[in-house]
N, C-alpha and C positions, 0 to 999 in steps of 0.2 A: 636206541634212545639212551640206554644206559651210561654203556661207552662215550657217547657225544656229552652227556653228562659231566663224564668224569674230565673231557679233556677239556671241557670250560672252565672246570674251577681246578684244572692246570694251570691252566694259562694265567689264571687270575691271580694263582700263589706265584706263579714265579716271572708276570711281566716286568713288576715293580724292581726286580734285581736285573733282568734282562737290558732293563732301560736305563738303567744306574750306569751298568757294567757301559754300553752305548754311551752315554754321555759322558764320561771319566768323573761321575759324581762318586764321592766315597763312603763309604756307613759311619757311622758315629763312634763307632767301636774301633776302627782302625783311623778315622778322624782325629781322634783323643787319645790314642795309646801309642802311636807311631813316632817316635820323635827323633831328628838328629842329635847328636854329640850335645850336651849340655842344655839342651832344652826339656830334659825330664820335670814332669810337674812336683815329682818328690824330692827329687833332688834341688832343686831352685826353693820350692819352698820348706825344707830344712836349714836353708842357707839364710833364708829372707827371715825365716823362726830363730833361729840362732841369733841373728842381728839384734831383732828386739828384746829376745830375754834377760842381756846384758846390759841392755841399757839403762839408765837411771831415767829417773820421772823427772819429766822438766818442772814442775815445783823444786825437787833438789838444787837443779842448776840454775834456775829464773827466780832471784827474788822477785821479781812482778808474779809470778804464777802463783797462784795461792793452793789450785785443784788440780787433781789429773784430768787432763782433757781429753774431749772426746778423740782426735787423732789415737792418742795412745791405746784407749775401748776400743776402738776398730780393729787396731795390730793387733791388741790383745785375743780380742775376739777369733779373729782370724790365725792365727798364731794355734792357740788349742783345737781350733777345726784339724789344722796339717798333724799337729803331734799324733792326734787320734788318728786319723786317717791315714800313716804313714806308720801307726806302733811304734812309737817311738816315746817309750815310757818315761826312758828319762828326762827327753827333753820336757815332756807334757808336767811333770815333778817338777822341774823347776821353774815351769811358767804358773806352776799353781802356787809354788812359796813364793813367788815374786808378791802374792796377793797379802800373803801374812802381818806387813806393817800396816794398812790398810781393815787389817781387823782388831788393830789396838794400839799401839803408839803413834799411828797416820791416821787414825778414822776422820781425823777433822779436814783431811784434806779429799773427804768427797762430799760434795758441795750439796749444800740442803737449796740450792735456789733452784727455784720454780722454772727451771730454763730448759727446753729439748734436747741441745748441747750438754746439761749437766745429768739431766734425768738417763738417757742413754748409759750410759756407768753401768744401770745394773745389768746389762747385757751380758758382761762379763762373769760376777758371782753365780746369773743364772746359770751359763755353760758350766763355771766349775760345779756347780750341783749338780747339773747332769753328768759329771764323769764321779763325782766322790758319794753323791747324797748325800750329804754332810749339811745338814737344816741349816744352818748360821747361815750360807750362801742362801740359801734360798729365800729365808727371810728379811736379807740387805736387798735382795733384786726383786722381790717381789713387792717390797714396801716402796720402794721408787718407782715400779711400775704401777702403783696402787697410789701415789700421791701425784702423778701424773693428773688424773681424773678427777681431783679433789672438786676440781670448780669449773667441771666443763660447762660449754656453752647452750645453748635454746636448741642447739640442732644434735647435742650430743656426742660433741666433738668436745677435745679437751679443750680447756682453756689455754693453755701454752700454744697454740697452734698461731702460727704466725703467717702464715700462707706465704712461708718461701720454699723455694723447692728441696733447699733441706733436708726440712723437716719430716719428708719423705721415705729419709730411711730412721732419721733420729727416732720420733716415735713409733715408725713400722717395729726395729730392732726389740727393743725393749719389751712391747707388748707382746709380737712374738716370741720372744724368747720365754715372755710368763708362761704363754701359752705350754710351749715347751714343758716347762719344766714343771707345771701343776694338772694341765691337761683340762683347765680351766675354761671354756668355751666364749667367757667376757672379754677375753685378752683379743683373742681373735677376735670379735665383734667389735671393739674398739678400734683395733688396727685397718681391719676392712673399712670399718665408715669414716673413719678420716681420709685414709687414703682415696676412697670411691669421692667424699666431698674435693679434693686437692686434684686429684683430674679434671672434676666438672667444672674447674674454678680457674686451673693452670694449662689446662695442655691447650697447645695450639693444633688449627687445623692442620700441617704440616705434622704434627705427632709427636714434637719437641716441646721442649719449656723454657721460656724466658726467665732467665735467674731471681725476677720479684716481679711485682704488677708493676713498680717504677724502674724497673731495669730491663730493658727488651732485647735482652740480646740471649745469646743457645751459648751460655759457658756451658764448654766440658766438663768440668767436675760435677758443676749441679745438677745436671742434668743426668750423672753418673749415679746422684746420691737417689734420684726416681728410680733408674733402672733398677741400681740393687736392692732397692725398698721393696718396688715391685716384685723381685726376684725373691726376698725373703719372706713375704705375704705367699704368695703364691707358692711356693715349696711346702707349707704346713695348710693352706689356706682348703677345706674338703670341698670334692666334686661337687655338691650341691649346698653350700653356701650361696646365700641370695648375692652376697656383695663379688660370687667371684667374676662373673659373666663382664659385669662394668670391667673391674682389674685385670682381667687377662685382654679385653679391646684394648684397652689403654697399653698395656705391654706392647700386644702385636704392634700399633699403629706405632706405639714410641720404634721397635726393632726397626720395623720394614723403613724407617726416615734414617735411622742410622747406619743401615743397609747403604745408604744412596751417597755418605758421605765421607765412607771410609778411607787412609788414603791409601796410597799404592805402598808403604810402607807397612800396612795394617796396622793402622794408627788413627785415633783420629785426631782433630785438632783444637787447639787452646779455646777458641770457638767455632764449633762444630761446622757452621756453615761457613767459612770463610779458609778458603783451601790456601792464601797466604798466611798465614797463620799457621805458627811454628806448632808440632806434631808433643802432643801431651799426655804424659803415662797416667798420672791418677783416674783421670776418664776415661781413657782407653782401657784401664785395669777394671774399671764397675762396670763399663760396656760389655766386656768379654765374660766377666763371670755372668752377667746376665742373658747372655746369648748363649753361653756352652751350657748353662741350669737350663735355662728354656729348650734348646735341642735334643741333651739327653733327657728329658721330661715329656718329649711330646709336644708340647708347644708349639715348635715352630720346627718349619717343615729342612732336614737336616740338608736337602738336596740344592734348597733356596740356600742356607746361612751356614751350613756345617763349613764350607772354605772359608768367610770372614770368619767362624770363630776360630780355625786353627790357624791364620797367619795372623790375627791378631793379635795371640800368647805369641808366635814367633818373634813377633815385632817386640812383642815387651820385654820379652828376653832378655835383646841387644843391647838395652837400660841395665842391665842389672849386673853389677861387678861381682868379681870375688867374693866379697865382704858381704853382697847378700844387701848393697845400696841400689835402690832405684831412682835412673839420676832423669832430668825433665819434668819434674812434677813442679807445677802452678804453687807459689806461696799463698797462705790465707788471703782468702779475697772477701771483702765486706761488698755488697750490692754499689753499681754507681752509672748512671746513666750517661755513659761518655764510651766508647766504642774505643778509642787507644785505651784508657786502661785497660780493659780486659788484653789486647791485644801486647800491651807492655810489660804485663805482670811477670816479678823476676823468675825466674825457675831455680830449682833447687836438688841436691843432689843426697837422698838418706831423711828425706823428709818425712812423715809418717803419713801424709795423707797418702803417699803414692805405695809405700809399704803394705801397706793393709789389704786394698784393691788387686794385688797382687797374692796374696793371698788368703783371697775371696777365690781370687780364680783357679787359683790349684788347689781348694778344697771341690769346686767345682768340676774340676777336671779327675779327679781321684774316687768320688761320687760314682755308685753305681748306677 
């Protein structure tokens, strides 16, 4: 009895690698660390980090620009993930003094309006708190995450909430990050109940999201800005939070739809269900990080998703020059109920929306 014992929970330890090995499925571990020539996640994104920290703030170069905009928060954001995550002290140095005009002869160019797009900003001083503690950061990011709320609504959502899908990661980002960096438990209850409200509101049966309630169509990016929203809730978000049960359904059902539409390039498309339609990095870059977070997390089951997510970094690769440019990314799109725009919209090469997304994903992939 004993012996028959032991050879059952043999068998039980080791079907699960028996049946891997059988099916040519691969572990997660050798998934994400295996790479051809120029495809390393460190390497690509010190390239894509290096791009940005050079760069001037399009307020400098755009008289019409008055703020740093959220594209640039993104890179940013994402930028000090890689520095940290690769040691690489000097570069991580010079994306934190990049911040310095910004706490005194720029301060006016981070925008007091009431906007999701502007409120996000302090995502950024939050991160450099978390690597310096150096309070002044903490106190810029956490007073924008704090005036978010000023005037939320009957249901306890902020007032800035717009219900486009957006907004998804704009106020996710932010209140997360407070969370972060004070260990505050409001932050995350805010971020969870908006987010929980924006699924019950937005996702379709299919598990996608229509760009607004007046725009019915599955653009790529926006529905990029859910997944990494979801992806950065859910990374801080604890096992027994009442709101995570709703947000990880909603994850799953969003993955397992973009499971189904990926394309043979590991790509997906400008608008996601519509397979003539030219193949687009910024969404493919918030897809991937949100699928390779959810696979090494547990989430989602690696043997289903572990291949989309590693030919889908292969794919985005191919976008990505020398210089550390990622070229195919979708210009600014405002919401519009006409099926050739989204389809027409021009592409661009060194854009920041597609910048960022890119590396979201090789902090994702560098992540233990």
């Amino acid at each position: 009895m004993r012996r028959r014992r032991y050879t059952e929970r043999l068998l039980l330890a080791v079907l699960p690698v028996l049946l891997a090995t059988c099916t040519g499925a691969k572990q997660p571990s050798r998934l994400f660390t295996t790479w051809p020539a120029g495809a390393s996640p460190a390497e690509v994104g010190k390239r894509v980090a290096e791009n940005f920290v050079v760069r001037k703030f399009d307020y400098q170069t755009n008289p019409r620009r008055q703020y740093v905009i959220y594209p640039e928060v993104c890179t940013w954001y994402g930028s000090l993930t890689v520095a940290e995550l690769i040691k690489d002290d000097d570069l991580q140095s010079r994306l934190i003094r990049k911040f310095d005009p910004l706490l005194s002869s720029d301060a006016s160019r981070i925008s007091p309006n009431a906007h999701v797009d502007y409120r996000v900003f302090g995502a950024v001083p939050l991160q450099i708190f978390l690597l310096t503690k150096e309070k002044r950061y903490l106190d810029l990011g956490v007073g924008l995450a704090d005036k978010q709320w000023d005037k939320p609504s009957a249901d306890g959502v902020t007032g800035e909430a717009r219900y486009w899908i957006d907004d998804m990661f704009m106020i996710t980002a932010i209140q997360v990050q407070a969370f972060r960096a004070t260990g505050d438990r409001k932050y995350l209850d805010r971020a969870a109940l908006t987010m929980s409200a924006y699924l019950d509101r937005l996702q379709q049966p299919n598990g996608l999201f229509h760009h607004s309630l007046d725009s019915p169509f599955f653009w790529g990016r926006g529905n990029g800005w859910v997944a990494a929203g979801m992806t950065e809730l859910l990374r801080s978000l604890p096992a027994g939070h009442p709101k995570r049960p709703r947000i990880l359904e909603g994850y799953r059902k969003m993955m397992a739809a973009l499971l189904k539409y990926q394309g043979q390039d590991g790509l997906w498309h400008q608008l996601i269900d519509h397979p003539e339609a030219w193949s687009e990095t910024s969404g493919t870059g918030m897809f991937t990080f949100a699928m390779v977070t959810g696979i090494k997390n547990g989430w989602l089951d690696s043997g289903v998703y572990g291949e989309a997510g590693r030919q889908a970094w292969l794919g985005l690769v191919k976008h990505i020059d020398q210089d550390g440019n990622v070229s195919d990314v979708c210009v600014g799109t405002d919401k519009k109920n006409d099926l050739e725009y989204y389809l027409t919209r021009p592409r661009r090469t060194g854009d920041l929306h597609g910048q960022a997304p890119v590396l979201w994903t090789v902090s994702a992939l560098l992540r233990e």
